[in-house]
KEDREN-234668 format. One record per residue (C-alpha): residue number from 0; x, y, z. Coordinates in steps of 0.2 Angstrom, whole numbers, plus 5000, padded with zeros to 4 digits. Example, Ala and Ser with C-alpha at 12.3 -4.5 7.8 and 13.67 -1.06 7.14 Angstrom:
<recs>
<0,<5062,4978,5039>>
<1,<5068,4995,5036>>
</recs>
This chain:
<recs>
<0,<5006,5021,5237>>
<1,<4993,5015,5248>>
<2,<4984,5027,5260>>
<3,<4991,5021,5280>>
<4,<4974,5016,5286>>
<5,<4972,5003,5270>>
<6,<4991,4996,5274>>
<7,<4987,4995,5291>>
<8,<4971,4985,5291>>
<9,<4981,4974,5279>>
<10,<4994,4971,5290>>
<11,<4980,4967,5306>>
<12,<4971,4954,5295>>
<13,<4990,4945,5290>>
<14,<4996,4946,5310>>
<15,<4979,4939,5314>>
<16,<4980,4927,5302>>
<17,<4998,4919,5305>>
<18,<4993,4921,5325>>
<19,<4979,4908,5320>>
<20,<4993,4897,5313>>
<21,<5004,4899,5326>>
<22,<4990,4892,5339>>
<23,<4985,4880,5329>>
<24,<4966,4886,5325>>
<25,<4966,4880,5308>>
<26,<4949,4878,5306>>
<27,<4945,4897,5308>>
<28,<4963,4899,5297>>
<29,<4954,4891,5286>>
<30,<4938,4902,5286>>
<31,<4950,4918,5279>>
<32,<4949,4910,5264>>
<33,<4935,4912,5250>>
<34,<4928,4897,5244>>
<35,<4937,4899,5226>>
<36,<4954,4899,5232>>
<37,<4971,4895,5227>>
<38,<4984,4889,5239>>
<39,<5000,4886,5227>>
<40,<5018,4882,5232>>
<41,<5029,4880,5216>>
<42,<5045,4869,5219>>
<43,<5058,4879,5218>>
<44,<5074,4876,5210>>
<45,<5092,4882,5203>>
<46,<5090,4884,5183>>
<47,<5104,4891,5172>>
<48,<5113,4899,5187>>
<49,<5099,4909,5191>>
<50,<5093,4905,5210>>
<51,<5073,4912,5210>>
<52,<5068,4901,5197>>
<53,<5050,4892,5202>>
<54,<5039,4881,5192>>
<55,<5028,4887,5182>>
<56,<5008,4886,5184>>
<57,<5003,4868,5181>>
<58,<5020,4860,5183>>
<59,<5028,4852,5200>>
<60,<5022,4860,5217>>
<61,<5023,4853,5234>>
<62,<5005,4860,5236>>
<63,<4992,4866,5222>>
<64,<4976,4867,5235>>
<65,<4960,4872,5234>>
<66,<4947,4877,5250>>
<67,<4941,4859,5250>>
<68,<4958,4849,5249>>
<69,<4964,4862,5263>>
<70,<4948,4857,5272>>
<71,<4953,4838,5270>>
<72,<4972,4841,5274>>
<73,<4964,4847,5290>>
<74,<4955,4833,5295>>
<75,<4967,4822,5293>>
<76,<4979,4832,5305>>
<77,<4965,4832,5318>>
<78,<4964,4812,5315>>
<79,<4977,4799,5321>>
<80,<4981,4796,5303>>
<81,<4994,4811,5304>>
<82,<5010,4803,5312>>
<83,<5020,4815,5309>>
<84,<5011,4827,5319>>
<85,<5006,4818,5334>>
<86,<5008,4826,5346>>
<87,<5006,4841,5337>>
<88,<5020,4852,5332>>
<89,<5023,4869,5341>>
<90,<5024,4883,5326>>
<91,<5028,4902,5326>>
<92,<5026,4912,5312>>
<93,<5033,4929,5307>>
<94,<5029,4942,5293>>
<95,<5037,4957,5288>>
<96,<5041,4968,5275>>
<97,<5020,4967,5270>>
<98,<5017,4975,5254>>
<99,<5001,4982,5246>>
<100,<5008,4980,5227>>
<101,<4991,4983,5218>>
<102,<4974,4989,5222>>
<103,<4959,4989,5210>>
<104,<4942,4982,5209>>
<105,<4945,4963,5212>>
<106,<4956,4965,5227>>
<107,<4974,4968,5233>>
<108,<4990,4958,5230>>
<109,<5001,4959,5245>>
<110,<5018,4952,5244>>
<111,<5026,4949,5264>>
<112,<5042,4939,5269>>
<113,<5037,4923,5280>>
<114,<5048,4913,5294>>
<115,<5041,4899,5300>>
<116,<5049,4888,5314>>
<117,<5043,4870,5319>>
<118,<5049,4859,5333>>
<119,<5045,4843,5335>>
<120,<5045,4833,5351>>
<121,<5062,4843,5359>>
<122,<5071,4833,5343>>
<123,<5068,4841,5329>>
<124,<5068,4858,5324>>
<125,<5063,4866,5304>>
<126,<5063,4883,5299>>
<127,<5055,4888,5285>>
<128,<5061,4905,5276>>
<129,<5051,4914,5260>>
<130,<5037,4924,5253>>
<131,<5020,4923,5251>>
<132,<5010,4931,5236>>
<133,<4992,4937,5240>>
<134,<4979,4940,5232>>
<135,<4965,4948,5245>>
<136,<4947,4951,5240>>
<137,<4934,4959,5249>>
<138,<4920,4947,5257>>
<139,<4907,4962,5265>>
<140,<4919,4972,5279>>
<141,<4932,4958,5280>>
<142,<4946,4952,5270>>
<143,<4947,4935,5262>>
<144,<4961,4925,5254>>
<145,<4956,4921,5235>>
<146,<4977,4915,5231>>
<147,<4990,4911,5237>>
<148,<5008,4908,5232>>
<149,<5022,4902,5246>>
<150,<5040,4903,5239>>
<151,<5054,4897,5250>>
<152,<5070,4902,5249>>
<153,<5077,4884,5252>>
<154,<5075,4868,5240>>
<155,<5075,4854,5251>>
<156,<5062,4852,5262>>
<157,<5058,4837,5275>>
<158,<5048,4823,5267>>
<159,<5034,4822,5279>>
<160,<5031,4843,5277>>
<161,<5013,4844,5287>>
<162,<5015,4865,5288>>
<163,<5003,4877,5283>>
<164,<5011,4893,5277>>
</recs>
């Protein structure tokens, strides 16, 4: 168990956080990270009847980022190179279920259910549904985001997927 006042400043930092998404302020999305960081999305897939399987560290991913390459994934949505997402895309994001699973010296891990939604031009709409995997680290009186793992609970996945998560 985690004391209220801990869970809640948690739970402020990850509103803020996906509130910076929603609007598109990736730049200062970006700042929440610490300069070491690991922003991982494993594909996921079906194995031997058993539906949660992901790849395993080192093999496929849609993403395996670190701060700079989030950096330059950035830019080039803010350039005219990114076709796919000019005009921008509208996105709302949701958390729930946020969950302090472990507290000690190096940080927290915190575990929270993600929906994303994307439309497109009044023609396409995506939704995105799974769970990210924190690991948060104190940087002075603020949080910072040292990992990241997204799983999504579905397997296919638009080709041109521009979205943070």
């Amino acid at each position: 168990m985690v004391s209220v006042a801990l869970q809640h400043r948690v739970e402020q930092f990850l509103y803020r956080e996906v509130r910076l998404l929603s609007e598109l302020r990736l730049e200062e999305w970006l700042d929440l990270f610490t300069d070491d960081a690991r922003y991982w999305m494993p594909a996921r897939e079906t194995v031997d009847g058993q539906p949660d399987a992901v790849s395993a560290d080192g093999e496929m991913a849609y993403f395996d980022d670190d701060k700079e390459f989030l950096a330059a994934r950035i830019e080039r949505l803010r350039s005219s190179l990114a076709h796919a997402e000019q005009p921008p895309s509208r996105m709302r994001y949701f958390i729930s279920n946020v969950e302090v699973l472990e507290v000690n010296d190096d940080g927290l891990d915190v575990r929270c259910n993600l929906l994303v939604y994307q439309s497109r031009l009044e023609r396409t709409e995506v939704m995105y549904v799974g769970r990210r995997e924190d690991r948060l680290r104190r940087h002075g009186r603020q949080w910072r985001i040292a990992r990241r793992k997204v799983i999504l609970d579905q397997t296919l996945v638009p080709r041109t997927m521009s979205t943070f998560f």
